[in-house]
Residue, then its C-alpha position, 0 to 999 in steps of 0.5 A: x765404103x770402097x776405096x774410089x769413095x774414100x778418095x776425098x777423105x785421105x787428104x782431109x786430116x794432112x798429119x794423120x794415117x788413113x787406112x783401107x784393105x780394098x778388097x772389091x774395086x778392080x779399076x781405080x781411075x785417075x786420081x793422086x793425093x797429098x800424102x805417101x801411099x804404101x800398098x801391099x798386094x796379096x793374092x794376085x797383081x796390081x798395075x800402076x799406070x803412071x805418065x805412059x808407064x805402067x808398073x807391075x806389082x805381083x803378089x807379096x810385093x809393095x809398093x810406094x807411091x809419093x805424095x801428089x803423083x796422079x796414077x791410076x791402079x789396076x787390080x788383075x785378079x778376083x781374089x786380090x786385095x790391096x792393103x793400103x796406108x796413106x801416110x802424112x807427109x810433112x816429114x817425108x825429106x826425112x829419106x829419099x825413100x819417100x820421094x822415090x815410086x818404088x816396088x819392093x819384095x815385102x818382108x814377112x816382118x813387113x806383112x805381118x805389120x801391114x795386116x795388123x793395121x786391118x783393125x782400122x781398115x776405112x779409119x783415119x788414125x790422128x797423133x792423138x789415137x793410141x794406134x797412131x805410135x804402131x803406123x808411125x814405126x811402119x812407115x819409119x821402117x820403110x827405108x830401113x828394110x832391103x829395098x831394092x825396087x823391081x824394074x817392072x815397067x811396060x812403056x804404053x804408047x797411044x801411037x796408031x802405028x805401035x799399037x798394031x805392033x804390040x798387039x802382034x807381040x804379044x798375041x805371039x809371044x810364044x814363037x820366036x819374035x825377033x826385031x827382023x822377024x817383026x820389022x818384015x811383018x810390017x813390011x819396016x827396015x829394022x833400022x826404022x823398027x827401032x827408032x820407033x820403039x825408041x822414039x815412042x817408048x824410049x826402050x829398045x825393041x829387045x827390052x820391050x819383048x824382054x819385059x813383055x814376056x815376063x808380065x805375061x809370065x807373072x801373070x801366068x804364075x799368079x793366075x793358073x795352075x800351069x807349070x813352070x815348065x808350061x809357062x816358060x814354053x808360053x813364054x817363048x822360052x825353050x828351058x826352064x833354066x833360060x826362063x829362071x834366070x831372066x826371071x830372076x833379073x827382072x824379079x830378084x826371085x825364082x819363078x819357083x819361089x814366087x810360086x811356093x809363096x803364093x800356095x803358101 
């Protein structure tokens, strides 16, 4: 049973854990649940698209969805799986982790966790089963790990005019994009340009290319063998050390060590 047909049977049992590795469905559409979701991504990139918002979750990453937020998720590679685990919530004010969506580099102690619990993968697991005690201890380490969440975020916009100008962004990404080179594109003062972005996405027209351009690298150093150097090119970026840096601010990680990860 995949996870879009398990969907009615997370919330049946509100004080037990319900536990599903997907590893077919790429799409899962609008849906939200009444206990916290912890997820963990190997082998690709996962998207959360949450109130005109859309997270990026690489691999070796986690992520913490609280209890009653609709989100649709996207799976964006073949070989990725998403393991995940439904916690009961009756005791989540315990931590303001558990009220916060968050993604987190995982921890090899945290990876090792998460896999173990593939032995009940499609279970719901009850306080009366004797592997309950193990999920209980996983979701209380949660707050306790190094949990600085990635600022990964893509505003998305249903506005006609916007549209035109992020496909152009991104469909360019690899020359030079500047608010003025944009703005005479569309024949737009930049003054204009930037309240557009403003009002529609509430980031500015650089915080948005600046974020662009790291998803598309993200993907690239998850989806390809091209190198480093080679995806920074993609990128727009004319260093490899210029891409690291702005790299690291966003991920808290080299785009070297994402790489090394991954290949094992």
């Amino acid at each position: 049973m995949g996870l879009i047909a398990s969907l009615p049977e997370i919330d049946k049992q509100p004080r037990s854990v319900f536990v599903m590795h997907e590893k077919s469905e790429k799409l899962i559409p609008l849906h939200t649940h009444t206990k916290g979701q912890l997820s963990y991504v190997e082998g690709g990139i996962a998207y959360i698209t949450i109130d005109y918002k859309t997270y990026i979750v690489p691999a070796h990453h986690y992520f913490w969805i609280p209890k009653g937020i609709p989100h649709i998720l996207r799976i964006g590679h073949s070989g990725t799986v998403l393991r995940s685990i439904y916690f009961y919530a009756f005791n989540d004010k315990a931590d303001p982790f558990y009220s916060r969506l968050g993604i987190y580099p995982a921890s090899e102690l945290l990876i090792q966790m998460i896999s173990f619990t593939e032995r009940w993968d499609g279970k719901m697991v009850s306080p009366k089963d004797e592997n309950f005690e193990f999920l209980e201890a996983l979701k209380n380490v949660l707050p306790k790990l190094n949990n600085r969440a990635l600022p990964i975020i893509l505003p998305i916009t249903e506005d006609p005019r916007l549209l035109g100008i992020l496909r152009y962004m991104e469909k360019n990404i690899t020359g030079t994009i500047t608010l003025k080179s944009v703005s005479e594109q569309f024949g737009m003062s930049e003054r204009s340009m930037s309240r557009l972005f403003q009002a529609n996405l509430h980031v500015s027209f650089l915080q948005y290319f600046k974020t662009l351009r790291m998803i598309k690298a993200l993907e690239l150093i998850l989806k390809t063998n091209k190198t480093l150097s080679e995806i920074a090119f993609a990128v727009g970026y004319d260093t490899l050390g210029a891409f690291s840096n702005t790299f690291y601010d966003f991920t808290h990680s080299r785009p070297s060590d994402l790489r090394k990860s991954i290949r094992g």
